[in-house]
PASE-283906 format. One record per residue (C-alpha): residue in three letters; x, y, z; residue number from 0. Coordinates in steps of 0.25 Angstrom, whole numbers, plus 2048, in hexadecimal, padded with zeros to 3 digits. Layout:
<rs>
<r><rest>Ala</rest><X>X</X><Y>Y</Y><Z>Z</Z><nr>NUM</nr></r>
...
</rs>
This chain:
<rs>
<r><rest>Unk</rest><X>55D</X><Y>E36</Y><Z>F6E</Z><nr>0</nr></r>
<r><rest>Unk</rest><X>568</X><Y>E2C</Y><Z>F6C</Z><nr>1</nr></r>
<r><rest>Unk</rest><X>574</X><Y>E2A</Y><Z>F76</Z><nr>2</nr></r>
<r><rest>Unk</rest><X>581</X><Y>E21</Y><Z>F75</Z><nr>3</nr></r>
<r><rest>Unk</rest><X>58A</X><Y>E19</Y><Z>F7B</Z><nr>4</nr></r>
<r><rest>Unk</rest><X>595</X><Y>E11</Y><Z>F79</Z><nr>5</nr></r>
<r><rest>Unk</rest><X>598</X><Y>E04</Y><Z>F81</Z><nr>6</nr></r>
<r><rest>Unk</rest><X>59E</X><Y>E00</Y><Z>F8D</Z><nr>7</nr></r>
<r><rest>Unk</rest><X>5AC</X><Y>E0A</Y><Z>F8F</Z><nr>8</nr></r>
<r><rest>Unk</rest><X>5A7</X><Y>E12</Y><Z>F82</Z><nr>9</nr></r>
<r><rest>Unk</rest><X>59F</X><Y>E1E</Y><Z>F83</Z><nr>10</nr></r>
<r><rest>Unk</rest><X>59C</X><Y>E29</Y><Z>F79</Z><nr>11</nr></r>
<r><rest>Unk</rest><X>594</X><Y>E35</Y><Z>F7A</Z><nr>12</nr></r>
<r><rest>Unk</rest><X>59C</X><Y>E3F</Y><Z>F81</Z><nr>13</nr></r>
<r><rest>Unk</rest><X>59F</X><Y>E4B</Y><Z>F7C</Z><nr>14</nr></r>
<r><rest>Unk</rest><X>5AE</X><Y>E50</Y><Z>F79</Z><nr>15</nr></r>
<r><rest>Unk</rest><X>5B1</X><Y>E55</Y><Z>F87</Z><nr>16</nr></r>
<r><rest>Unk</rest><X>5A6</X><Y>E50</Y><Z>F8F</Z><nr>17</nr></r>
<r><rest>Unk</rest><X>5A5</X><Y>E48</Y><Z>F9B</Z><nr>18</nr></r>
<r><rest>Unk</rest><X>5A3</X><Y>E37</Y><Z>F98</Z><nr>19</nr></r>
<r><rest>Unk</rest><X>59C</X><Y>E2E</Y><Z>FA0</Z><nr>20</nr></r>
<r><rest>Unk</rest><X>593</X><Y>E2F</Y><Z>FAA</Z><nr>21</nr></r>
<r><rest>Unk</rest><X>593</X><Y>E3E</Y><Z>FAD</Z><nr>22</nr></r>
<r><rest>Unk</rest><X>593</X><Y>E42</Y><Z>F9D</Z><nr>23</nr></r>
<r><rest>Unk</rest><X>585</X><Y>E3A</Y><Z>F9C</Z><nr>24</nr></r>
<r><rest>Unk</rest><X>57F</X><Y>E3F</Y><Z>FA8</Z><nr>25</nr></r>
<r><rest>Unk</rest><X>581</X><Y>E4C</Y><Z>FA2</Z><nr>26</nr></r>
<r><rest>Unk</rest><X>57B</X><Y>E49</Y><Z>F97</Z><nr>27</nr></r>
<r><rest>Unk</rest><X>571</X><Y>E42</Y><Z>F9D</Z><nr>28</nr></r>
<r><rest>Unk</rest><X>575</X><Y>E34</Y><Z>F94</Z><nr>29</nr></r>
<r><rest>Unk</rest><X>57C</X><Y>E28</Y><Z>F98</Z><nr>30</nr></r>
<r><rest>Unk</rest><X>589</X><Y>E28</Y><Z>F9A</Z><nr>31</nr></r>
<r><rest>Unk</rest><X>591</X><Y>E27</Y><Z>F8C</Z><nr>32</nr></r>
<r><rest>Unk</rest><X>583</X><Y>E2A</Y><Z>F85</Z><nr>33</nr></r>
<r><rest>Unk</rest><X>582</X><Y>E34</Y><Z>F79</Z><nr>34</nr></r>
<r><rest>Unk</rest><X>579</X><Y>E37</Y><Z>F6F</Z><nr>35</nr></r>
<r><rest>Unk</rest><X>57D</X><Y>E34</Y><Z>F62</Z><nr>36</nr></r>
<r><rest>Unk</rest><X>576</X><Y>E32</Y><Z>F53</Z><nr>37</nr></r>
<r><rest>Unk</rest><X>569</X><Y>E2D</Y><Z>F55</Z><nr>38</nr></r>
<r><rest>Unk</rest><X>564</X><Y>E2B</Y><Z>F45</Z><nr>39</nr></r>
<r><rest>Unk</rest><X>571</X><Y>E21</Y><Z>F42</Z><nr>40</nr></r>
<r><rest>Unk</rest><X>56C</X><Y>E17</Y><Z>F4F</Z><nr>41</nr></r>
<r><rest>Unk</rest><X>560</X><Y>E19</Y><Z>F4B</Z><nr>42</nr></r>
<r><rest>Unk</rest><X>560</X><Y>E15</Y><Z>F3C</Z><nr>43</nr></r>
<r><rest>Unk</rest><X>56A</X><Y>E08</Y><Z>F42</Z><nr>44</nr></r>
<r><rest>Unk</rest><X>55D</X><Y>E05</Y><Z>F4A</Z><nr>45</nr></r>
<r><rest>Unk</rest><X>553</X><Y>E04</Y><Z>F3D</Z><nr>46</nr></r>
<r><rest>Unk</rest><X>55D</X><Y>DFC</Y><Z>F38</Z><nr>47</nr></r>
<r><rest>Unk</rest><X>560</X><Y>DF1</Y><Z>F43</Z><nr>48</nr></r>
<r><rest>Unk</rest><X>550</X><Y>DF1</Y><Z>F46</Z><nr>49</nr></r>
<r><rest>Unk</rest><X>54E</X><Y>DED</Y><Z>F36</Z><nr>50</nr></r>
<r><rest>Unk</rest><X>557</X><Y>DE2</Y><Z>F38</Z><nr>51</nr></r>
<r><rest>Unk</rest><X>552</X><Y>DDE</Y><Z>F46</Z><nr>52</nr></r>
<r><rest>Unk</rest><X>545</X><Y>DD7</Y><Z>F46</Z><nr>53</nr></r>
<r><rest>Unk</rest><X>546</X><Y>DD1</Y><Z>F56</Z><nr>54</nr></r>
<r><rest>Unk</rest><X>548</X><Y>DD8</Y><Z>F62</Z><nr>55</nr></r>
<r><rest>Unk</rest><X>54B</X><Y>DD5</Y><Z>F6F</Z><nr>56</nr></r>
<r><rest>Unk</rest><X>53E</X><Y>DDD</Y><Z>F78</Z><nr>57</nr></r>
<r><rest>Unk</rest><X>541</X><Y>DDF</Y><Z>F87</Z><nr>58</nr></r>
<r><rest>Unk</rest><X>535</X><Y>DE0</Y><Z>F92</Z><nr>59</nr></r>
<r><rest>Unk</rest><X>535</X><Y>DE0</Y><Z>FA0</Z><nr>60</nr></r>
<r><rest>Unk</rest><X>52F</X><Y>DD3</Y><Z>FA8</Z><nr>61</nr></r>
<r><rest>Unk</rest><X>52C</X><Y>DD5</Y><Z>FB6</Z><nr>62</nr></r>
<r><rest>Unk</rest><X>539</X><Y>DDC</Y><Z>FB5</Z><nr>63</nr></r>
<r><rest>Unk</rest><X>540</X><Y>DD4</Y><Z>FAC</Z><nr>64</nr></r>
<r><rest>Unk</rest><X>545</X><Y>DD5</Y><Z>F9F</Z><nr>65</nr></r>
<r><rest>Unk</rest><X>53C</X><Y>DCD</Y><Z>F95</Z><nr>66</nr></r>
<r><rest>Unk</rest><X>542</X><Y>DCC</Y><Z>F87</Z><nr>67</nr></r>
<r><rest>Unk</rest><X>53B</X><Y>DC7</Y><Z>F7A</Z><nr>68</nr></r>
<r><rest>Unk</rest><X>53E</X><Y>DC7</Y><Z>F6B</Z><nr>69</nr></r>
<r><rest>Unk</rest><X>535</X><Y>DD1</Y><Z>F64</Z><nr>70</nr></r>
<r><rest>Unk</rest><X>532</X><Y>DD3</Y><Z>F55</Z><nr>71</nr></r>
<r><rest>Unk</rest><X>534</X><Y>DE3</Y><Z>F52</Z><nr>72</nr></r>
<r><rest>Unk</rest><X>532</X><Y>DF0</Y><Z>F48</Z><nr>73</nr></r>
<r><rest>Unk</rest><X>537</X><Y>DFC</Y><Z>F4D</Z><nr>74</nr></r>
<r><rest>Unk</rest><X>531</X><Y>E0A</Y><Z>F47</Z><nr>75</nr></r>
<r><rest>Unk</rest><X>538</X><Y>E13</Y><Z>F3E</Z><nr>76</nr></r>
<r><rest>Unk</rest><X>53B</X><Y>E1E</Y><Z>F49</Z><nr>77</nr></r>
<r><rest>Unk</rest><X>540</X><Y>E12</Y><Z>F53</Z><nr>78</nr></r>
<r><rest>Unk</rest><X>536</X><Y>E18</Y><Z>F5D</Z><nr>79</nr></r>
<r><rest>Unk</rest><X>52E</X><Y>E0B</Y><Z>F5F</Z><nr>80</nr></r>
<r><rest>Unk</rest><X>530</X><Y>DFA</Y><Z>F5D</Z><nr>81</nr></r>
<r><rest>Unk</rest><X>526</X><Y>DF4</Y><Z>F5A</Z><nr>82</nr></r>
<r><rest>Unk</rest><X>523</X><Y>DE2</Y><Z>F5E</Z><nr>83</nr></r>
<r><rest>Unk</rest><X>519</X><Y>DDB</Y><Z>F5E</Z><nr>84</nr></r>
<r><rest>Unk</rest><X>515</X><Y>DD1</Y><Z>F6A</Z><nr>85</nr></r>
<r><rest>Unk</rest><X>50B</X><Y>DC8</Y><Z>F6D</Z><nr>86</nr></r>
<r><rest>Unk</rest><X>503</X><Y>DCE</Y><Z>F7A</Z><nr>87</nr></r>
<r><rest>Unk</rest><X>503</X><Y>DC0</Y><Z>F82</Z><nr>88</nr></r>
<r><rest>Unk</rest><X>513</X><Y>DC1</Y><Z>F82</Z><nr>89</nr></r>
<r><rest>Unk</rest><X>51D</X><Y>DC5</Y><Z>F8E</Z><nr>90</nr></r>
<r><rest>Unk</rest><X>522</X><Y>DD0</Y><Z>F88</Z><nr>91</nr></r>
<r><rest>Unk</rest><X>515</X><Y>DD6</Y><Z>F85</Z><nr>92</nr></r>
<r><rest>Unk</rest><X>511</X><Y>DD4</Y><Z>F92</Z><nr>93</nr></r>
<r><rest>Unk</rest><X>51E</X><Y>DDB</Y><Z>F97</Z><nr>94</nr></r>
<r><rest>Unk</rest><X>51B</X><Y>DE7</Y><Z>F8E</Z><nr>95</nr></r>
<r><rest>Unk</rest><X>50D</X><Y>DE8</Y><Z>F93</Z><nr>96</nr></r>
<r><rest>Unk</rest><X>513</X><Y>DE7</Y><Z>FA3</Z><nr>97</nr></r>
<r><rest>Unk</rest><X>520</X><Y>DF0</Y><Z>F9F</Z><nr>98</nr></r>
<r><rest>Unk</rest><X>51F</X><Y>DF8</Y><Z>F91</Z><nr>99</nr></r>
<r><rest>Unk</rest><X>52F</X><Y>DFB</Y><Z>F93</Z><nr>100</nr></r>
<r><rest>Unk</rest><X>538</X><Y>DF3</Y><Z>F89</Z><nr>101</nr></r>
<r><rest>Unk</rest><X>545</X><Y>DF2</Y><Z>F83</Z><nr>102</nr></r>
<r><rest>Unk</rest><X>548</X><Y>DEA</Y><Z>F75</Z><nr>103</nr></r>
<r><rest>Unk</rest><X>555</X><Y>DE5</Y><Z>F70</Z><nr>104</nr></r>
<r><rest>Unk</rest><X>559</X><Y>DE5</Y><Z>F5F</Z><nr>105</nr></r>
<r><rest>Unk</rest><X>567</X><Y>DE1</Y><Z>F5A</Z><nr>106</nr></r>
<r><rest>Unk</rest><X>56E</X><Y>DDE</Y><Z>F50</Z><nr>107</nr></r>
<r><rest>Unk</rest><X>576</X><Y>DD3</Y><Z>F55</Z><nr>108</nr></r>
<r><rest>Unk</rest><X>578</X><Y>DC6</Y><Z>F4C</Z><nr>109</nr></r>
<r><rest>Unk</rest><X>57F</X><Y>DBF</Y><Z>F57</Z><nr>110</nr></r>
<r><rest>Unk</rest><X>58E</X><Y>DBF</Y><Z>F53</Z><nr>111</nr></r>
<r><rest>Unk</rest><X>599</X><Y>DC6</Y><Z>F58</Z><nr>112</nr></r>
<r><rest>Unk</rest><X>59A</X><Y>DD2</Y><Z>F51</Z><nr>113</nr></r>
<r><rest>Unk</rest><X>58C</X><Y>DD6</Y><Z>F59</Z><nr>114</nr></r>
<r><rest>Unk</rest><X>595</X><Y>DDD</Y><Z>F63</Z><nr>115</nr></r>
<r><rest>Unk</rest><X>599</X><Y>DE7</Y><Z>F59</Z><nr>116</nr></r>
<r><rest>Unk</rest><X>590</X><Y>DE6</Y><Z>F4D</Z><nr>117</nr></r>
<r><rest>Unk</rest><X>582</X><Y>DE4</Y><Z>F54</Z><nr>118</nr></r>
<r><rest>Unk</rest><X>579</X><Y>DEE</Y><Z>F59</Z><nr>119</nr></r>
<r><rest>Unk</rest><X>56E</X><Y>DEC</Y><Z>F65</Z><nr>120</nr></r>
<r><rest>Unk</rest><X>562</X><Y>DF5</Y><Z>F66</Z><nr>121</nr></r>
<r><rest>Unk</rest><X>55B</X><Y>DF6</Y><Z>F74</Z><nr>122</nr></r>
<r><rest>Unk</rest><X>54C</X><Y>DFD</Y><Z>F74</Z><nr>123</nr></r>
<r><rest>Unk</rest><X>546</X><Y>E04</Y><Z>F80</Z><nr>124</nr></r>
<r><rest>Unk</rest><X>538</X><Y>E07</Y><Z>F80</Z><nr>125</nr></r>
<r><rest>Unk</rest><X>52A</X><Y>E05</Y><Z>F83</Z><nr>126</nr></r>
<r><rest>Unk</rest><X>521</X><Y>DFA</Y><Z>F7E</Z><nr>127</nr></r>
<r><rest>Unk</rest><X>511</X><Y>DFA</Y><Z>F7C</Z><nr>128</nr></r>
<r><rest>Unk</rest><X>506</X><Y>DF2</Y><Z>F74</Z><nr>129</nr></r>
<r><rest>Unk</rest><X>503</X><Y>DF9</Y><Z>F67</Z><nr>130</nr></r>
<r><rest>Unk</rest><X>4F3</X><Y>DFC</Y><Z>F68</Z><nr>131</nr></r>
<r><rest>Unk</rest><X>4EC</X><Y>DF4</Y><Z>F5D</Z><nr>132</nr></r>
<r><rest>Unk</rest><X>4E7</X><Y>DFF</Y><Z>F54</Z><nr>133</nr></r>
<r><rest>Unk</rest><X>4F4</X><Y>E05</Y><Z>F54</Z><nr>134</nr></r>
<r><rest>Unk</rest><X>4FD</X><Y>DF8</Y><Z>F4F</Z><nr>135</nr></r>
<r><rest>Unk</rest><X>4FD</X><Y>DF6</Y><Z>F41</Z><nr>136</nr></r>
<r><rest>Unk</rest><X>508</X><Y>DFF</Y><Z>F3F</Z><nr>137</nr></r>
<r><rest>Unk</rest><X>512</X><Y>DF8</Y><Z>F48</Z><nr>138</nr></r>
<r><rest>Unk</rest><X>50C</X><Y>DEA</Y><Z>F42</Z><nr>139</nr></r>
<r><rest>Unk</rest><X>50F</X><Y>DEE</Y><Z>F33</Z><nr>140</nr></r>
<r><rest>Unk</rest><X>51E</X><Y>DF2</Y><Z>F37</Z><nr>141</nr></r>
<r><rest>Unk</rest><X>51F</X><Y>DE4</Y><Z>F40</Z><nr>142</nr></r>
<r><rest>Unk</rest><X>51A</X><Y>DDC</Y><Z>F35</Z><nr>143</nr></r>
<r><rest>Unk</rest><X>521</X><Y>DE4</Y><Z>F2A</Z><nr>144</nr></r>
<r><rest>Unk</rest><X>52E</X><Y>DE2</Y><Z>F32</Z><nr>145</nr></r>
<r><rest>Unk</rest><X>52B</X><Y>DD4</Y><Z>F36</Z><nr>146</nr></r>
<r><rest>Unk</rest><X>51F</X><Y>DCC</Y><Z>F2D</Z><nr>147</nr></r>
<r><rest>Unk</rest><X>520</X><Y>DC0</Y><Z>F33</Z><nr>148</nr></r>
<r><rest>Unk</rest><X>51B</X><Y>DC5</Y><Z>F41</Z><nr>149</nr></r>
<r><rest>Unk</rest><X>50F</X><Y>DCB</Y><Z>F38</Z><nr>150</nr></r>
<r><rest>Unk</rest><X>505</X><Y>DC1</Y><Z>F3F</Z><nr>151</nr></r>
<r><rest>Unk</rest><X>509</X><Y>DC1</Y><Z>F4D</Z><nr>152</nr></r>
<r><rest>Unk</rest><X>50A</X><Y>DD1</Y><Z>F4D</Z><nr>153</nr></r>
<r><rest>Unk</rest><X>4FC</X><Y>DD2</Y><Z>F48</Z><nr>154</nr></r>
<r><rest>Unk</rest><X>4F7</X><Y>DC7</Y><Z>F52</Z><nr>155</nr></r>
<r><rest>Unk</rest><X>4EE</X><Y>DCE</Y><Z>F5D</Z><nr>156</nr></r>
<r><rest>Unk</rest><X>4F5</X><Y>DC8</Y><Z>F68</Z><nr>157</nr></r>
<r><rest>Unk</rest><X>502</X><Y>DD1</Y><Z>F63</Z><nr>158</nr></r>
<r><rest>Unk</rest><X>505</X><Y>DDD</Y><Z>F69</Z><nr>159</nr></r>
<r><rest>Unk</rest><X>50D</X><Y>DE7</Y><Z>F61</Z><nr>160</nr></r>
<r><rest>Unk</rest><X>516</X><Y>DEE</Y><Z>F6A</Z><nr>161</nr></r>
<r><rest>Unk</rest><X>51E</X><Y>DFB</Y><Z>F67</Z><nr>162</nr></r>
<r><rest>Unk</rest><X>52A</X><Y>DFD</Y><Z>F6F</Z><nr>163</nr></r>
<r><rest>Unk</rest><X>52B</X><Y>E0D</Y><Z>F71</Z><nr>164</nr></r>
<r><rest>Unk</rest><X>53A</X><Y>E10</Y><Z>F70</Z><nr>165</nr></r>
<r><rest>Unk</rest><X>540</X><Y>E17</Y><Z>F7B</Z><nr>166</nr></r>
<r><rest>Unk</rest><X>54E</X><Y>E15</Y><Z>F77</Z><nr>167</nr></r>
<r><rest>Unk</rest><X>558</X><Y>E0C</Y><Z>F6F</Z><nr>168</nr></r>
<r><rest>Unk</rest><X>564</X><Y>E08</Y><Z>F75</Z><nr>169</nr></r>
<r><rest>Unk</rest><X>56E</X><Y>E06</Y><Z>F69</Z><nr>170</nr></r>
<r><rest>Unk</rest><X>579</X><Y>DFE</Y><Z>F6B</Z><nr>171</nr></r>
<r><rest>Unk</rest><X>584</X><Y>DFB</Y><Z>F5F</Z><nr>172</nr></r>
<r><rest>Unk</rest><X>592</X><Y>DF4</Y><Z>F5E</Z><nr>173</nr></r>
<r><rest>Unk</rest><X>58E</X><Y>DEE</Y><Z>F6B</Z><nr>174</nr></r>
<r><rest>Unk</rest><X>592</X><Y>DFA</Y><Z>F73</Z><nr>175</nr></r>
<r><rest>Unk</rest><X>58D</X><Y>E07</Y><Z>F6B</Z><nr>176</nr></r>
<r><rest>Unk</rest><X>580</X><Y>E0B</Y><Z>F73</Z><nr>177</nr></r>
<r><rest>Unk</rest><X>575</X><Y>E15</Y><Z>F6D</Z><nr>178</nr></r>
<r><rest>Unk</rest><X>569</X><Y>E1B</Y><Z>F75</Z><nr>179</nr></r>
<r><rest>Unk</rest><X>55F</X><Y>E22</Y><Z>F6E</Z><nr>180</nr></r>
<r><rest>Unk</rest><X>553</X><Y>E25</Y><Z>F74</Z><nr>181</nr></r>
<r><rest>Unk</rest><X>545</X><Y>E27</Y><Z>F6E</Z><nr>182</nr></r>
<r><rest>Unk</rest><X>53D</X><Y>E33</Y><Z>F70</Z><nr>183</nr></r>
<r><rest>Unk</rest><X>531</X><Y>E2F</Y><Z>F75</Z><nr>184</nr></r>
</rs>
């Protein structure tokens, strides 16, 4: 299901006649000024910002603090999962293994001013585990198709393969435009 928003002092969603705010999403059982809208449109947006994309920005949870890296990624066709890999002596890992809940963050920003209107920013929530051995070739080839030069560090034992299952995607675009679709699980 995918919900929307619009930015501070602009909401859409409700209805010809119905109640805004606060009281029009409680009804709803939505955030207030949240709707749903076309779901295949974000979603093809998405494939085409994560072709583009190569980096993203992984959040975990330290001691309960936010911990941040940089991460390598492939995403699957159906935007279900994510897909990094990480070395299993690393902070993150360790966070993962304490506290499995995560968040990434893929944009489109190039650092210029037109960002505020042009870019588009991607946060993921979802749930990271270790890939078990006999089952990680897949997500290997699709790393090391999407990204060759990590070939030798994603086939190195001490790498993890992690695959993020995607709760939801937070979709913001013309820096105030938000998109919520969650995923069925």
């Amino acid at each position: 299901m995918e919900q929307s928003e619009k930015g501070p002092g602009e909401k859409t969603g409700a209805k010809a006649g119905a109640k805004s705010g606060a009281m029009a999403g409680e009804k709803a059982g939505k955030k207030p000024g949240v709707k749903a809208t076309k779901k295949a449109g974000i979603e093809d947006r998405l494939r085409d910002l994560f072709s583009k994309q190569k980096l993203a920005v992984l959040s975990t949870s330290e001691e309960g603090h936010p911990f941040t890296n940089l991460v390598g990624f492939t995403a699957s066709g159906d935007l279900r999962h994510i897909f990094f890999s990480t070395n299993r002596a690393t902070r993150k890992y360790e966070n993962i293994s304490k506290d499995p809940r995560v968040s990434l963050l893929i944009d489109s920003r190039a650092n210029r001013e037109s960002d505020f209107h042009r870019a588009m920013a991607v946060t993921i929530m979802g749930t990271a585990a270790e890939i078990p051995y006999d089952k990680r070739p897949v997500a290997e080839e699709a790393m090391i198709s999407r990204l060759p030069h990590l070939r030798d560090f994603v086939l190195s034992p001490t790498t993890a393969v992690i695959e993020v299952t995607v709760h939801s995607y937070c979709v913001v675009t013309e820096f105030q435009n938000v998109h919520i679709i969650e995923m069925p699980q």
